[in-house]
C-alpha positions, 0 to 999 in steps of 0.5 A: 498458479494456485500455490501459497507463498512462505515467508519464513524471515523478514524480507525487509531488513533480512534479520536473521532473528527469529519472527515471533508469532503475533496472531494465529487461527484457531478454533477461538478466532475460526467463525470470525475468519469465516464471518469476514470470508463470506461477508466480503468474498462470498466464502472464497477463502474458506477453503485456505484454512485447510491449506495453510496456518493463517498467522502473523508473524513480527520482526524484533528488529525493524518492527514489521508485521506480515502474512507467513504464508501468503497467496500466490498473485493469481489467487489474489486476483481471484480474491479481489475480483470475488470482492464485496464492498462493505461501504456504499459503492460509489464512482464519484469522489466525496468532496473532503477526499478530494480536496486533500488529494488535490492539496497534496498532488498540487504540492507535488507540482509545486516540487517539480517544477516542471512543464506538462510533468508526467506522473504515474499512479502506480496501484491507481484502484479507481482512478481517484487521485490520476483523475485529480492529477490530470486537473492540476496539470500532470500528464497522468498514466495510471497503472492497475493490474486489477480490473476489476478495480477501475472503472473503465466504463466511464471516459478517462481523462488519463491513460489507463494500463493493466500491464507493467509491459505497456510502462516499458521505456516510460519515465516519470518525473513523479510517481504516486504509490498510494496504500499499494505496498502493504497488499503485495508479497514482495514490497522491496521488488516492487520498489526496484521495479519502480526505480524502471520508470523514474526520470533524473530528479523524479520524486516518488511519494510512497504511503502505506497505513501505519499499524501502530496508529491504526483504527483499532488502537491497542486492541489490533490484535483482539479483534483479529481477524474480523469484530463484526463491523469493520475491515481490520487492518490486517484483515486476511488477505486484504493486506499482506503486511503491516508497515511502522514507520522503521519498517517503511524505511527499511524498505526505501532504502533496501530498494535503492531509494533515499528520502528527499529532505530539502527546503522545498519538501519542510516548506509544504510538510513541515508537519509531515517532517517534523513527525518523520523526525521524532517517528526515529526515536517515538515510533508511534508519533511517527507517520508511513509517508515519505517522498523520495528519490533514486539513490 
């Protein structure tokens, strides 16, 4: 259905304070939407402009940034399968990236403890990170609506689904939600859709990118929606919304899960720890990852 989505209130923690506006098309910014519309969707959304005011909008209270108005999902299908990489295309992983998502999926299993754990990588993309799990040792079924995102040409080493009907009656003792949260509408749902596939003990490891440390620094909203060479953090409608490190748990908690704080988790992230711990009182030493559990 080809319909746009108004999101009037914050969704993540219900404040009944009104959001200000941040950012807005207008005729000062209009070429730059357009540049960034052809360059990576061919012009696709142009013809949005014409049906909605693009703007962000902020809560006062937890610090989150969204889309007002937003596209229905089958108009975010058809804008990611209209897709145009801006980077060298590649199936293969660069040797860097696989090593951290070896390291931090091998922490996973080193927290589990368990034989032949199963782990599911909700919003897997092409498959990065369920192709490594499945050489640690997990048993690996990933889920990706899109797909025209996954490489399904090539033999997978891991189960591969489009449809959250094929996860029915399916637990998981870990869950890999990596970056997905901030491209849907609605995160909270989403997570209670989640808590479906957890099983008793499972651990869930949740990262969304942190607008207050992104790449574009104090200039995030001067160089909306597009500079001419780099994908913004917020770039329409790439991302639907832009997650703090209060925001991101605001969201946890609203969707009935708590962050796991143990021995087991400070032992391998203590920095990862620590940053949670000042992020309460200094949000920009704060990070957007966090592992949790069922409440």
């Amino acid at each position: 259905m080809n319909k746009f989505v108004r999101i009037d209130t914050c969704q993540i923690c219900e404040s009944s304070v009104q959001p200000e506006i941040i950012v807005s098309i207008d005729e000062s910014n209009k070429k730059s939407y357009l540049d960034y519309s052809k360059i990576k969707y061919d012009g696709l959304i142009d013809d949005w402009l014409n049906k909605i005011k693009v703007e962000i909008i902020h809560c006062v209270k937890c610090n989150h940034y969204w889309y007002r108005e937003q596209p229905s999902q089958d108009m975010l299908n058809e804008m990611y399968a209209s897709n145009i990489n801006l980077r060298p295309a590649s199936n293969n992983i660069d040797g860097s990236v696989s090593s951290k998502i070896k390291n931090e999926i091998s922490k996973l299993m080193w927290i589990i403890r368990k034989p032949n754990p199963l782990l599911l990588d909700y919003g897997s993309g092409a498959g990065k990170w369920a192709k490594i799990a499945v050489d640690v040792g997990f048993k690996v079924t990933a889920y990706e609506p899109s797909k025209e995102r996954s490489f399904e040409k090539n033999e997978l080493s891991f189960t591969l689904v489009h449809s959250t009907d094929s996860l029915k009656h399916l637990l998981f003792d870990v869950i890999n939600i990596e970056q997905v949260l901030e491209h849907v509408s609605k995160p909270v749902e989403l997570l209670k859709e989640v808590r479906k596939y957890c099983a008793p003990g499972a651990v869930v490891r949740i990262t969304v990118p942190n607008i207050l440390r992104c790449h574009e620094a104090d200039k995030i909203w001067q160089e909306w929606p597009y500079n001419g060479s780099r994908t913004h953090t917020m770039a329409p409608f790439q991302h639907l919304h832009g997650f703090t490190p209060n925001s991101l748990r605001s969201v946890i908690f609203k969707a009935g899960f708590i962050p796991i704080n143990g021995l087991r988790i400070w032992l391998r992230y203590p920095k990862e720890m620590i940053r949670q711990l000042l992020g309460i009182w200094f949000p920009r030493l704060g990070q957007t990852f966090i592992l949790v559990r069922v409440r």
